[in-house]
Backbone as XML, in Angstrom:
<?xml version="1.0"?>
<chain id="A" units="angstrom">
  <residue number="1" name="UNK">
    <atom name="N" x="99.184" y="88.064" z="147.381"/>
    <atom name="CA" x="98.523" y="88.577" z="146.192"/>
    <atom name="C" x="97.018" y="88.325" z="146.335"/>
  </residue>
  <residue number="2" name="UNK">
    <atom name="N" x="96.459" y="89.294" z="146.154"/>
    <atom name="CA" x="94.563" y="89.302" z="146.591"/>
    <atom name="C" x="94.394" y="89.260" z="144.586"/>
  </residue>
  <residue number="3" name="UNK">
    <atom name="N" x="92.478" y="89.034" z="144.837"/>
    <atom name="CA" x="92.113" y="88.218" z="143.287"/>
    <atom name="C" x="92.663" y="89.446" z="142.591"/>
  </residue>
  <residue number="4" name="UNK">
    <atom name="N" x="92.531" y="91.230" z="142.876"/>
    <atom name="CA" x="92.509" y="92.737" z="142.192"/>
    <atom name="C" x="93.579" y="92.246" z="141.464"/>
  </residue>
  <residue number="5" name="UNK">
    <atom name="N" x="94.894" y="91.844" z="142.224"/>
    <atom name="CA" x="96.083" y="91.746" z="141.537"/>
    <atom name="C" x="96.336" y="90.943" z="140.956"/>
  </residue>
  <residue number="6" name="UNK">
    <atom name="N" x="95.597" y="89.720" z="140.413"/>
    <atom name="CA" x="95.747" y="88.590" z="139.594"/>
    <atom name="C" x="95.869" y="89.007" z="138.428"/>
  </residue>
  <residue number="7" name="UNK">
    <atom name="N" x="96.475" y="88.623" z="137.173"/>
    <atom name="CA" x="96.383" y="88.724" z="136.046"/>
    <atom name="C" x="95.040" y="88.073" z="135.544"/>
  </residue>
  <residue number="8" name="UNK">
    <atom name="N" x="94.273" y="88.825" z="134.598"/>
    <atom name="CA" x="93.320" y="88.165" z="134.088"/>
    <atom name="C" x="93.895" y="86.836" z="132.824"/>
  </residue>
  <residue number="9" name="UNK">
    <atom name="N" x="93.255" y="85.704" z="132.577"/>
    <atom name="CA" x="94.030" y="84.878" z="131.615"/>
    <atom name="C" x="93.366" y="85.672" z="130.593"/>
  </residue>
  <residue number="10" name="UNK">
    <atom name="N" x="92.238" y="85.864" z="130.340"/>
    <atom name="CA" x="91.623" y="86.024" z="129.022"/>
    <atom name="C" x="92.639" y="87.502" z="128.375"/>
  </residue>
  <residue number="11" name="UNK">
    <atom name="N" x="92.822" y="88.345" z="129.309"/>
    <atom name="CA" x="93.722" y="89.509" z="128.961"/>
    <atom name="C" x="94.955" y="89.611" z="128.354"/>
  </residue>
  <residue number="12" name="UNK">
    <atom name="N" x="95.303" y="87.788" z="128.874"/>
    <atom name="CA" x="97.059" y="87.355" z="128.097"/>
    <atom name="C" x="96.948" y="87.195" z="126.820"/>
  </residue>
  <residue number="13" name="UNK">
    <atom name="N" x="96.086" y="86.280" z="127.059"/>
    <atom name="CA" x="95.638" y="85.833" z="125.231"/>
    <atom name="C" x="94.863" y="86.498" z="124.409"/>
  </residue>
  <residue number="14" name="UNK">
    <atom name="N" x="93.884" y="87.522" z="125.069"/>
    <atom name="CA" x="93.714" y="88.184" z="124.308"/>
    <atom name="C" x="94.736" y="89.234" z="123.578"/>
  </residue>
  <residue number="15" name="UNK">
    <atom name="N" x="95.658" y="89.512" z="124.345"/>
    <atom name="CA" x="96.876" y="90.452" z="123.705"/>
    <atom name="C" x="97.493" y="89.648" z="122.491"/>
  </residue>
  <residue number="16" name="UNK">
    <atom name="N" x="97.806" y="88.405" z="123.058"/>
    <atom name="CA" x="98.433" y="87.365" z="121.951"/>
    <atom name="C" x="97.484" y="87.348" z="120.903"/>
  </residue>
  <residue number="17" name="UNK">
    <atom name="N" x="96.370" y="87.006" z="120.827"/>
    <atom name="CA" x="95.734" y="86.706" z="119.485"/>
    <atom name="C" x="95.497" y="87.767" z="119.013"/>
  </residue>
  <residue number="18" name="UNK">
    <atom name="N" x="95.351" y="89.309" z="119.396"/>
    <atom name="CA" x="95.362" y="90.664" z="118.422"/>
    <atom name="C" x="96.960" y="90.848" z="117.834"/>
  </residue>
  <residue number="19" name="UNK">
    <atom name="N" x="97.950" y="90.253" z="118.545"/>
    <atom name="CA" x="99.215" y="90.358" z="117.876"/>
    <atom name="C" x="99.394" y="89.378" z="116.688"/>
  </residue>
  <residue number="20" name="UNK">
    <atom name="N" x="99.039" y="88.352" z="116.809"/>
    <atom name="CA" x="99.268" y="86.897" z="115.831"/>
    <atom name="C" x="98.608" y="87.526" z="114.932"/>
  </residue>
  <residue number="21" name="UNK">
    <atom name="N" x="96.947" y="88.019" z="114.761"/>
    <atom name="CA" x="95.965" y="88.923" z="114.048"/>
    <atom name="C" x="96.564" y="90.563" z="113.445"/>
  </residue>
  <residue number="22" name="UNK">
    <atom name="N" x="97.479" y="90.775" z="114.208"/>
    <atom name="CA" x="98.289" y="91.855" z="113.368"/>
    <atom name="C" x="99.428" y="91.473" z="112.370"/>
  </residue>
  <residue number="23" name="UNK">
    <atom name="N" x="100.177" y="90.319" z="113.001"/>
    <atom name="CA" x="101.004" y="89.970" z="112.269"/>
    <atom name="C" x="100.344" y="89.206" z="110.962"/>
  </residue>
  <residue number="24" name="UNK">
    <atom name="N" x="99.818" y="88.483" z="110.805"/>
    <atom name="CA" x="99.267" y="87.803" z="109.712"/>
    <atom name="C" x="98.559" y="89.048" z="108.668"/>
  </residue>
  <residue number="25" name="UNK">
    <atom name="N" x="97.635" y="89.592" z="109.316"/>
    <atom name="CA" x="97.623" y="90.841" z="108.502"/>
    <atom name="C" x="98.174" y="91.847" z="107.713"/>
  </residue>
  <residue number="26" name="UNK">
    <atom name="N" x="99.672" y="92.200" z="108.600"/>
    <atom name="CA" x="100.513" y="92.895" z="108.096"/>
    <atom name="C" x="101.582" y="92.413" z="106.799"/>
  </residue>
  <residue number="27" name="UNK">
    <atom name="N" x="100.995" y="90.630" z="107.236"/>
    <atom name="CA" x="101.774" y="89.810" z="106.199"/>
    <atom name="C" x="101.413" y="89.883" z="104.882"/>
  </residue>
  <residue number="28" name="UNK">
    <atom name="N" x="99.843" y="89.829" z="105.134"/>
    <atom name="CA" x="99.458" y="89.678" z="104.038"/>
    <atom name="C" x="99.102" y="91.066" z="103.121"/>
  </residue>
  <residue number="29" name="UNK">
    <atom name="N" x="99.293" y="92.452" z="103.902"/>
    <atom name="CA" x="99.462" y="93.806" z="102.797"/>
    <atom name="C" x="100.654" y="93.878" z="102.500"/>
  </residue>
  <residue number="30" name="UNK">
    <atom name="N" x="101.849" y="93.118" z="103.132"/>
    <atom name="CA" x="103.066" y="93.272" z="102.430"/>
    <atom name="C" x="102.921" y="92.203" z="100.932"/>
  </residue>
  <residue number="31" name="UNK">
    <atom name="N" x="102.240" y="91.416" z="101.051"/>
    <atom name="CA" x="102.129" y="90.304" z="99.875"/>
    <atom name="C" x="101.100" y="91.027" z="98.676"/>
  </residue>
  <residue number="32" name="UNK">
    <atom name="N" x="99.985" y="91.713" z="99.554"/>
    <atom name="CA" x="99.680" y="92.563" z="98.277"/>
    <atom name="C" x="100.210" y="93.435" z="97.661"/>
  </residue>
  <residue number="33" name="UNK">
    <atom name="N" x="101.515" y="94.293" z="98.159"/>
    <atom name="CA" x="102.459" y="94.891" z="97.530"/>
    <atom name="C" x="102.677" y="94.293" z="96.324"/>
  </residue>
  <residue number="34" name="UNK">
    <atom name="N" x="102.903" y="93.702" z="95.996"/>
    <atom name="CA" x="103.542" y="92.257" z="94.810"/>
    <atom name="C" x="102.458" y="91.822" z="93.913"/>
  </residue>
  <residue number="35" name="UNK">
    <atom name="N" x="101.616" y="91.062" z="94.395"/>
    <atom name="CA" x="100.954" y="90.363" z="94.237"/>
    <atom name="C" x="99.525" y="91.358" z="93.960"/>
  </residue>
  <residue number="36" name="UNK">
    <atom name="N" x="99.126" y="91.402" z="92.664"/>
    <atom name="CA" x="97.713" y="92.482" z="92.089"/>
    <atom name="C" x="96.341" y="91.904" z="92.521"/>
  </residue>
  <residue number="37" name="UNK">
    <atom name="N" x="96.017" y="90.991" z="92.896"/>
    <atom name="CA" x="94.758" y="90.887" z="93.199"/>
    <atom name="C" x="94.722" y="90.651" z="94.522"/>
  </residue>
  <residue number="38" name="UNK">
    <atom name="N" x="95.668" y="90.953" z="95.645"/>
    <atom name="CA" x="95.135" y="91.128" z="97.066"/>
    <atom name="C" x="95.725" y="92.492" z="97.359"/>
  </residue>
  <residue number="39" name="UNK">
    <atom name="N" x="94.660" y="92.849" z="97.817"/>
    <atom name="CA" x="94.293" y="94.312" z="98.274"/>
    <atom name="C" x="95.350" y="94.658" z="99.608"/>
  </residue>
  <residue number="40" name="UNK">
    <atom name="N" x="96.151" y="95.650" z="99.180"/>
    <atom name="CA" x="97.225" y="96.429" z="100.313"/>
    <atom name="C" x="96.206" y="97.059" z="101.762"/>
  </residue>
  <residue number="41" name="UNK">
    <atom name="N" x="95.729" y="98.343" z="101.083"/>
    <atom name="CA" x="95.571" y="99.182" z="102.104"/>
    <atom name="C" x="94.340" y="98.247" z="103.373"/>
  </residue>
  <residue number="42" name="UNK">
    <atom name="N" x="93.614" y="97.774" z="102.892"/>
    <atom name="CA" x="92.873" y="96.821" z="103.987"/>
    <atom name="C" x="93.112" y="95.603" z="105.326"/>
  </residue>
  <residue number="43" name="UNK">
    <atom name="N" x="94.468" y="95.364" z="104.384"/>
    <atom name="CA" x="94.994" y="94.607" z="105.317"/>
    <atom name="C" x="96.044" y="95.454" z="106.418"/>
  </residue>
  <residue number="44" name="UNK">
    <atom name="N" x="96.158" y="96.134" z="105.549"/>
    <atom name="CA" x="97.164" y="97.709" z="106.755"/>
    <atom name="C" x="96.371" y="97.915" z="107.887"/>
  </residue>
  <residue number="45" name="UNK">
    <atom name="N" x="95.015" y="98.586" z="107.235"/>
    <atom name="CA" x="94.185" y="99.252" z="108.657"/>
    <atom name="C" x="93.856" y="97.566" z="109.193"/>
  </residue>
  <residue number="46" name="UNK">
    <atom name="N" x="93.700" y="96.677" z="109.387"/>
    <atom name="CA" x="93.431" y="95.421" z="110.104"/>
    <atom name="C" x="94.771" y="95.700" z="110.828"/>
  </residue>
  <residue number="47" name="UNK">
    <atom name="N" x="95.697" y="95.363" z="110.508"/>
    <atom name="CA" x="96.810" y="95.434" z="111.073"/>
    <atom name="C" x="96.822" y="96.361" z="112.295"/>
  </residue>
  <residue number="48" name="UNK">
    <atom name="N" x="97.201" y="97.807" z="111.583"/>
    <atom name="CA" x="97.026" y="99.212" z="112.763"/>
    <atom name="C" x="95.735" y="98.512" z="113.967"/>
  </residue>
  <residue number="49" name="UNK">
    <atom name="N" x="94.580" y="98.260" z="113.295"/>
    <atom name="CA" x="93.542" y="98.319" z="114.743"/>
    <atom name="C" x="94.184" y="97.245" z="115.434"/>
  </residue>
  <residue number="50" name="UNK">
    <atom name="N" x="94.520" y="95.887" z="114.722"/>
    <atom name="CA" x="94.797" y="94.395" z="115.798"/>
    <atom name="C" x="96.144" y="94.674" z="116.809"/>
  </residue>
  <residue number="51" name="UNK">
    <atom name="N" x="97.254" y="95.818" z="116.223"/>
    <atom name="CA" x="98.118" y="95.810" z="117.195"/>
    <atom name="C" x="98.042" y="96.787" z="117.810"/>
  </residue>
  <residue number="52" name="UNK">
    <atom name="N" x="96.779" y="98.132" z="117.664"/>
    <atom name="CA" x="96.516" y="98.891" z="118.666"/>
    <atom name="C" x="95.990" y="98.122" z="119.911"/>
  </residue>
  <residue number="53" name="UNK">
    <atom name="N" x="95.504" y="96.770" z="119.589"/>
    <atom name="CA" x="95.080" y="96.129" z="120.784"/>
    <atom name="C" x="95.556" y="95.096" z="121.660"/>
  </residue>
  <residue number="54" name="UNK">
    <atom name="N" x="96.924" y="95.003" z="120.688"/>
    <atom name="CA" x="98.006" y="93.853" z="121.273"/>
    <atom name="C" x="99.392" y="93.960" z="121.504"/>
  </residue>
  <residue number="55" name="UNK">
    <atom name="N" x="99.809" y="94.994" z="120.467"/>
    <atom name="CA" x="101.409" y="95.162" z="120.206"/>
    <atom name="C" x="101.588" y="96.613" z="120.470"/>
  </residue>
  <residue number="56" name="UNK">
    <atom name="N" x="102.069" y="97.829" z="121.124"/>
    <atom name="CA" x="102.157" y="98.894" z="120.958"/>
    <atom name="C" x="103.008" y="99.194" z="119.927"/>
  </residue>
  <residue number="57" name="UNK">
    <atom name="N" x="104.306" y="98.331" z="120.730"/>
    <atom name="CA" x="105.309" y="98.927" z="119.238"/>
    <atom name="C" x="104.944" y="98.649" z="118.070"/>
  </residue>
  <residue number="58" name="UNK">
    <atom name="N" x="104.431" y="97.254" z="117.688"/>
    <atom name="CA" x="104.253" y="96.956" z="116.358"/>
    <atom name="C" x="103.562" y="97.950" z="115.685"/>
  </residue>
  <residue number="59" name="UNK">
    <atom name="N" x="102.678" y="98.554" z="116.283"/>
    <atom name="CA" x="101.357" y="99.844" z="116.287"/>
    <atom name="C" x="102.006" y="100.909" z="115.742"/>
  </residue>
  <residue number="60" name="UNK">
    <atom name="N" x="103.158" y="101.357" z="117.046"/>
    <atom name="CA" x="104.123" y="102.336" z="116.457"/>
    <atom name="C" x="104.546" y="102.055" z="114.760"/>
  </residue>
  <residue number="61" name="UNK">
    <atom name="N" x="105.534" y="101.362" z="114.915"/>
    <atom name="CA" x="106.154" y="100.733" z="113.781"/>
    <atom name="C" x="105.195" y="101.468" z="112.281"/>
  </residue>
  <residue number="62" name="UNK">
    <atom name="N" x="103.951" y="100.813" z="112.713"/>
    <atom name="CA" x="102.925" y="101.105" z="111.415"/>
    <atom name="C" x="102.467" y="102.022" z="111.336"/>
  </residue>
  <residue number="63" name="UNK">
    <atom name="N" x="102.418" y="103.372" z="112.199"/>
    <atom name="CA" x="102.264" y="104.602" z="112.291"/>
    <atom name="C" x="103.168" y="105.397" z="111.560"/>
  </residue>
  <residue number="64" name="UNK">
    <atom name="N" x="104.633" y="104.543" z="111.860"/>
    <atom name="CA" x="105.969" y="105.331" z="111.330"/>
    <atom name="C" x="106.581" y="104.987" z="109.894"/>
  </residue>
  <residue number="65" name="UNK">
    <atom name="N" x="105.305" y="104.219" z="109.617"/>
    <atom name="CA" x="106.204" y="103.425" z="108.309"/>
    <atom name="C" x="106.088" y="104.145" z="107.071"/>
  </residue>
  <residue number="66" name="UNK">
    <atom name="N" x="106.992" y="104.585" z="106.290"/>
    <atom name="CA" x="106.707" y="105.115" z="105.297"/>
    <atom name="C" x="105.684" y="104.822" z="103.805"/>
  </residue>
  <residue number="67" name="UNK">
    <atom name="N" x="105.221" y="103.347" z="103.931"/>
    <atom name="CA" x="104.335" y="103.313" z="103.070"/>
    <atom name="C" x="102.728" y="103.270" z="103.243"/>
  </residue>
  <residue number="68" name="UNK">
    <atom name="N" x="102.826" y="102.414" z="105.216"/>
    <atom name="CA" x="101.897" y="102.300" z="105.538"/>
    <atom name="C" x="101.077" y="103.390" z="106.478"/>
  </residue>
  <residue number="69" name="UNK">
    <atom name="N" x="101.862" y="104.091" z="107.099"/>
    <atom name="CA" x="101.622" y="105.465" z="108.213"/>
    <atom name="C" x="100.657" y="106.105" z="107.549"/>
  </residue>
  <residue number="70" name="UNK">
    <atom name="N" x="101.183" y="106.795" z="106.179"/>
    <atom name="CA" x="99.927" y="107.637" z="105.480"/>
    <atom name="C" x="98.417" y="107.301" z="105.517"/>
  </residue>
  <residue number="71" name="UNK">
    <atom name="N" x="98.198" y="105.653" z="105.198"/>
    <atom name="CA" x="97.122" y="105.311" z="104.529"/>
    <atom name="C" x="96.133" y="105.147" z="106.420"/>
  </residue>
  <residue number="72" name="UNK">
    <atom name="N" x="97.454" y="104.933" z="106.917"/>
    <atom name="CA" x="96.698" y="104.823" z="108.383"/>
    <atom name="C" x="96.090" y="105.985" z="109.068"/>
  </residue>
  <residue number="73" name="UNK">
    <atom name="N" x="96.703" y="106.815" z="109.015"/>
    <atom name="CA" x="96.673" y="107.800" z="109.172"/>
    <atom name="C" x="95.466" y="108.786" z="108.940"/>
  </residue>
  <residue number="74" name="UNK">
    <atom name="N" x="95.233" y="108.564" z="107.520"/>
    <atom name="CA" x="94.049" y="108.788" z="106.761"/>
    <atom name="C" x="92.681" y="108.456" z="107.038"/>
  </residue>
  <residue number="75" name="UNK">
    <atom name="N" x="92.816" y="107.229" z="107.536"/>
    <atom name="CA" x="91.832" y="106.535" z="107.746"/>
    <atom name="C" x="91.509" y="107.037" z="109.069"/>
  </residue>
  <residue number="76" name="UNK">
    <atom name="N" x="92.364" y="107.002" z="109.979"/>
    <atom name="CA" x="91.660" y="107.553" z="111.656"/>
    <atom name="C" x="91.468" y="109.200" z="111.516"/>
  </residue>
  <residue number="77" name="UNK">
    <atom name="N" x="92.014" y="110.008" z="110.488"/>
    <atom name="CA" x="91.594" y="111.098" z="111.374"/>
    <atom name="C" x="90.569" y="111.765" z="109.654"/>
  </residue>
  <residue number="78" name="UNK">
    <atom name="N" x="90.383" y="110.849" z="108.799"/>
    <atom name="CA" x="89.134" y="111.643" z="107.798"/>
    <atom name="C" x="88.457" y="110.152" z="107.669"/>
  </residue>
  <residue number="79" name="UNK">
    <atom name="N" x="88.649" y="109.115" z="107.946"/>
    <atom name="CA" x="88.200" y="107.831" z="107.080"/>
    <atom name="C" x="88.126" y="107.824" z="105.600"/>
  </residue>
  <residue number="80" name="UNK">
    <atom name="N" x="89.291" y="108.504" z="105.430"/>
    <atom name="CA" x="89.765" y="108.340" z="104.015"/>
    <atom name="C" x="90.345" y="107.247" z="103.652"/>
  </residue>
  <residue number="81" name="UNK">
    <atom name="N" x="90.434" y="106.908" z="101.831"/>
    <atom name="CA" x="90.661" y="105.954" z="101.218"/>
    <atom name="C" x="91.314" y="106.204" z="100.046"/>
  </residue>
  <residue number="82" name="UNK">
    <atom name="N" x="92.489" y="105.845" z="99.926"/>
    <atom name="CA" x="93.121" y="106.347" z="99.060"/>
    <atom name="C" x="92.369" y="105.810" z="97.695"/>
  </residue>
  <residue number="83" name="UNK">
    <atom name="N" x="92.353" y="106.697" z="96.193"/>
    <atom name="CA" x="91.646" y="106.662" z="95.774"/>
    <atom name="C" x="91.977" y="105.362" z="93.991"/>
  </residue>
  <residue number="84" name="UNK">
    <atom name="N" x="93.362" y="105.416" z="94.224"/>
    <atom name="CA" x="93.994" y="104.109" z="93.622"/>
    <atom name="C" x="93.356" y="103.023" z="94.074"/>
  </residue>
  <residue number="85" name="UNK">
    <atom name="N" x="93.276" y="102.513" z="95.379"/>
    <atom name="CA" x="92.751" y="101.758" z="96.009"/>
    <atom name="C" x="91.121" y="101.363" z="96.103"/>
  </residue>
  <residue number="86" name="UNK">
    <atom name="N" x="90.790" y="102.283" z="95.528"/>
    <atom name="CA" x="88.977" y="102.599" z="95.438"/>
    <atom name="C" x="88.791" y="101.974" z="93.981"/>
  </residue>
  <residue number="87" name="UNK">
    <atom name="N" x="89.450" y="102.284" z="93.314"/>
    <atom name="CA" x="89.779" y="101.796" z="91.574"/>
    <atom name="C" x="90.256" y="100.898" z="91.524"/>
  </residue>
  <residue number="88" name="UNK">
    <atom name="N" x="90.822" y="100.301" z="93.026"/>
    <atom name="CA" x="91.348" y="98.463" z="91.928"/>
    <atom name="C" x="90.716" y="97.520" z="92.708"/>
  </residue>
  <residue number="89" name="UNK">
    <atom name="N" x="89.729" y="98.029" z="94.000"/>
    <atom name="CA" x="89.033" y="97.174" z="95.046"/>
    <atom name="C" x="87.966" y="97.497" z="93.999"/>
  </residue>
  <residue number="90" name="UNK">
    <atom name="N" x="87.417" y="98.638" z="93.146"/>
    <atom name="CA" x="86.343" y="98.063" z="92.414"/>
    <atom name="C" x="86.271" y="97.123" z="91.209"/>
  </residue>
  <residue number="91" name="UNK">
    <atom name="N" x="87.089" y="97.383" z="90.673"/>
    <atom name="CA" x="87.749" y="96.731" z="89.550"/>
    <atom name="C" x="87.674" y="95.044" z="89.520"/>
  </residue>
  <residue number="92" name="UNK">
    <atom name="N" x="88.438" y="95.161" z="90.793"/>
    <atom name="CA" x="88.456" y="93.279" z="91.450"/>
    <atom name="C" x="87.111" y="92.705" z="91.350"/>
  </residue>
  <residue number="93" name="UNK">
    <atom name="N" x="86.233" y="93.713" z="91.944"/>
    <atom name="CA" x="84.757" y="93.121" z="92.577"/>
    <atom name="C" x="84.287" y="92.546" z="91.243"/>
  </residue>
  <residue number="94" name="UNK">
    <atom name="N" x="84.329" y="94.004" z="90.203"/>
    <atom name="CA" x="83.625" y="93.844" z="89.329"/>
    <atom name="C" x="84.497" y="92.278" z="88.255"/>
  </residue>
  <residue number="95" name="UNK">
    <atom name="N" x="85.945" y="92.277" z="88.164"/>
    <atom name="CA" x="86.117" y="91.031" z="87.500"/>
    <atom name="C" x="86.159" y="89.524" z="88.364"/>
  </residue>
  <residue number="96" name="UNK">
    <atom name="N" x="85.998" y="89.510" z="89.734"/>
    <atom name="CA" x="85.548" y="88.844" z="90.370"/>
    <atom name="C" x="83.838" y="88.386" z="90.033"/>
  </residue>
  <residue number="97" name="UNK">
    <atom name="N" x="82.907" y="88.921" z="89.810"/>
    <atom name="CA" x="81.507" y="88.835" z="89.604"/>
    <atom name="C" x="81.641" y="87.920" z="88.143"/>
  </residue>
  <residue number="98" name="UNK">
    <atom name="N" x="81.930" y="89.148" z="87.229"/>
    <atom name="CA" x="82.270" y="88.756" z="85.955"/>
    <atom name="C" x="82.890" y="87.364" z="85.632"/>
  </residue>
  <residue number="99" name="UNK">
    <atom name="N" x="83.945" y="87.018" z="86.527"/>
    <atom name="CA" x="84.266" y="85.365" z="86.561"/>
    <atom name="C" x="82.929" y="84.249" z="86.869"/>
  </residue>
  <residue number="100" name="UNK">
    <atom name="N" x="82.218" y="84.815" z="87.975"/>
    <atom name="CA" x="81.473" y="83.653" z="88.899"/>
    <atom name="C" x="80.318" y="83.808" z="87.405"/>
  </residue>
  <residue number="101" name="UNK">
    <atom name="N" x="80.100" y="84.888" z="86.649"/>
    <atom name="CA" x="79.055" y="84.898" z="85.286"/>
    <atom name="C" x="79.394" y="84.139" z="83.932"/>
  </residue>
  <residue number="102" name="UNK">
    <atom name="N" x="80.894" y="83.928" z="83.881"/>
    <atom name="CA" x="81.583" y="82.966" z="82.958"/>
    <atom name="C" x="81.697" y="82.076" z="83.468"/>
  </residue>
  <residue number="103" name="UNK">
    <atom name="N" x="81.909" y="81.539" z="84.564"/>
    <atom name="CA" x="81.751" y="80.033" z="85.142"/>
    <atom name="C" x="80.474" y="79.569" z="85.249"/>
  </residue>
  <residue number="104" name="UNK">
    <atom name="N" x="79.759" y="79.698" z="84.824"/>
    <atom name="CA" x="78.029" y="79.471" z="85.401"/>
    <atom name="C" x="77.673" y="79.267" z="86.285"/>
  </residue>
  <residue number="105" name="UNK">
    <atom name="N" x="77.963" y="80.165" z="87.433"/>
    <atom name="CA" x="77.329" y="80.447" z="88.591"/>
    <atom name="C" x="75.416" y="80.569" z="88.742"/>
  </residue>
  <residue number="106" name="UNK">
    <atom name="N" x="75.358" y="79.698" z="89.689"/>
    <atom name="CA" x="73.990" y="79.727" z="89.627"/>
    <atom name="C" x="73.189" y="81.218" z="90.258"/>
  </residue>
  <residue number="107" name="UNK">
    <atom name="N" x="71.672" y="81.619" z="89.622"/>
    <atom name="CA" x="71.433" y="82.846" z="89.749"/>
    <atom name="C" x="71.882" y="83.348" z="90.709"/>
  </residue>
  <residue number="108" name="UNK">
    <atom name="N" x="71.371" y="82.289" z="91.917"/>
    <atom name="CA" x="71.030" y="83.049" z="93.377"/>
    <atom name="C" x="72.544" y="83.258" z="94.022"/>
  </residue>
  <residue number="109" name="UNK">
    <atom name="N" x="73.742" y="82.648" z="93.507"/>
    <atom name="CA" x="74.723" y="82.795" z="93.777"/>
    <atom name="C" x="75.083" y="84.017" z="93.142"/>
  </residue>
  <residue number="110" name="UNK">
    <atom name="N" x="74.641" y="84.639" z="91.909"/>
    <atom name="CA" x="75.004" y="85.859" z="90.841"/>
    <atom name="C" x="74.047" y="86.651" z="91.835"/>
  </residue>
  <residue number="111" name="UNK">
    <atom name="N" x="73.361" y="86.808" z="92.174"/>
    <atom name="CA" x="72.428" y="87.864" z="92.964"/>
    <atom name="C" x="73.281" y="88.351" z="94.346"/>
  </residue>
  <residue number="112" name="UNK">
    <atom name="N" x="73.277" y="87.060" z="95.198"/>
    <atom name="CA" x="73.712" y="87.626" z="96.594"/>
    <atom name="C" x="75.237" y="87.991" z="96.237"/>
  </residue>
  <residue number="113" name="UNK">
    <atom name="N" x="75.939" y="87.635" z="95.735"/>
    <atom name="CA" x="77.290" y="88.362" z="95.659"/>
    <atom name="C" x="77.789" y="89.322" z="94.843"/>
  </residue>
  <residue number="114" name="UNK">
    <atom name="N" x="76.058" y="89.488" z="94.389"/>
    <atom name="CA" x="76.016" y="91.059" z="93.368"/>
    <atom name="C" x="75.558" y="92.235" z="94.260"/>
  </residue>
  <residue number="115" name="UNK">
    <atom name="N" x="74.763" y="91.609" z="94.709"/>
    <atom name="CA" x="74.486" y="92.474" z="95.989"/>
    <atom name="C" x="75.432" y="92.942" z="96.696"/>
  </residue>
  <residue number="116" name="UNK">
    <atom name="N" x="76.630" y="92.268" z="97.529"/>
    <atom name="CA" x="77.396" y="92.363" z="98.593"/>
    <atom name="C" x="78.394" y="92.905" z="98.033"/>
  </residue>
  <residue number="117" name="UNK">
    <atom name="N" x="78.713" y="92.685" z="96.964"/>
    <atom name="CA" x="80.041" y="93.528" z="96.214"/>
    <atom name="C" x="79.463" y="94.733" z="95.908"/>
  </residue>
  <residue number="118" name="UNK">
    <atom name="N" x="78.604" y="95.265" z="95.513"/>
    <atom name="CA" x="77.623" y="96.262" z="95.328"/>
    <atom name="C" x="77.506" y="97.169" z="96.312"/>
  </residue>
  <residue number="119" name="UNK">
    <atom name="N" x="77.002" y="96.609" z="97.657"/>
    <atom name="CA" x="77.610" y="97.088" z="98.571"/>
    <atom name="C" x="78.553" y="97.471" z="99.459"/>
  </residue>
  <residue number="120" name="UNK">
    <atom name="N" x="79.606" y="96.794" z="98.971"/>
    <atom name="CA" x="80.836" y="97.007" z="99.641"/>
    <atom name="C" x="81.349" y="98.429" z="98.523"/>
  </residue>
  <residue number="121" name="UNK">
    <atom name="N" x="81.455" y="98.106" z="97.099"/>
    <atom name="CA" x="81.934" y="99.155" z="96.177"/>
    <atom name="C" x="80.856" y="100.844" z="96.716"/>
  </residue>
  <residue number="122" name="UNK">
    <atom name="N" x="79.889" y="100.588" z="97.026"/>
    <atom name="CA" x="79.287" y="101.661" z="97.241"/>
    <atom name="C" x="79.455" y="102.131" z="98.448"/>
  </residue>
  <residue number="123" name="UNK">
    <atom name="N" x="80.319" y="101.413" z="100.276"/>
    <atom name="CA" x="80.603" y="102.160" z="100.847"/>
    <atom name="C" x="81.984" y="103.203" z="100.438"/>
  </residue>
  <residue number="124" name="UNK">
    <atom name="N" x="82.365" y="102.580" z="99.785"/>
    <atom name="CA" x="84.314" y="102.306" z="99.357"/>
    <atom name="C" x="84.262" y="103.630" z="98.558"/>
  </residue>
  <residue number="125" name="UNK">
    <atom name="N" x="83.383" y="103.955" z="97.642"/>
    <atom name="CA" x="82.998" y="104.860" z="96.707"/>
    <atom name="C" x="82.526" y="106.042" z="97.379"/>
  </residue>
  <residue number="126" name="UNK">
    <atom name="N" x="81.257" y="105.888" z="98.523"/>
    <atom name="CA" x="81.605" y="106.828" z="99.511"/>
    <atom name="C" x="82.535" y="108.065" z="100.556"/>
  </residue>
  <residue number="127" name="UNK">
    <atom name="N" x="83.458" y="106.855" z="100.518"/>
    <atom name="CA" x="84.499" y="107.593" z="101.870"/>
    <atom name="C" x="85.499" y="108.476" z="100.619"/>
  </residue>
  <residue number="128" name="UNK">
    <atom name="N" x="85.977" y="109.247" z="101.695"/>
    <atom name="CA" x="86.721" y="110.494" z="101.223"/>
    <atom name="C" x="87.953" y="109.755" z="100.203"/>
  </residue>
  <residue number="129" name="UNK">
    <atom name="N" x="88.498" y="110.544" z="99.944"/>
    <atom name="CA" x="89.910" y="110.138" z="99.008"/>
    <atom name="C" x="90.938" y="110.926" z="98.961"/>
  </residue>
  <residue number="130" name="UNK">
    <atom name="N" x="92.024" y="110.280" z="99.039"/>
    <atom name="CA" x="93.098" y="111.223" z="99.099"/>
    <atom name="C" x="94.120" y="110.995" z="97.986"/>
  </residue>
</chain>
């Protein structure tokens, strides 16, 4: 066996940690199913990209799945966002903020994460909808 044919190590583990990174992901949009304040469709597309880079089948799997395929789907070929999802990721931000303003969050803490939610709601608000 010459070095060409060596397995690279970083290539093993890198497969492993985009799979562990899909699975935990996929765990956690099945938990937002249930559960109203963690966000489904985000943790889906994490999922789809981490086991496009580690798991094929698992990849498959989430291509074929009947709840998750669509939203994946959407996303690679318009970068669409389903539009339920646009309405409760803003929703969150905004009663997320609204908490850190009833807790007495200090300004500069009310600024930068007014900002960043601000910006996140305004790419989110952007992309297409289906």
């Amino acid at each position: 066996m010459n070095l060409s044919e060596a397995p690279v190590m970083g290539d093993r583990f890198g497969k492993t940690g985009f799979r562990i990174l899909a699975y935990i992901s996929a765990t956690l949009a099945i938990a937002g199913i249930a559960l109203p304040l963690l966000p489904t469709t985000p943790f889906v597309l994490l999922a789809a990209f981490f086991a496009s880079k580690g798991s094929p089948e698992f990849a498959r799997w989430l291509d074929d799945h009947p709840r998750f395929g669509p939203a994946i789907d959407q996303w690679r070929t318009r970068r669409a966002i389903p539009a339920r999802a646009k309405a409760l990721a803003c929703g969150m931000m905004a009663l997320s903020w609204g908490l850190l303003v009833v807790l007495g969050a200090s300004g500069l803490v009310l600024a930068l994460s007014g900002v960043f939610l601000c910006g996140t709601a305004c790419y989110l608000l952007t992309r297409p909808s289906y």
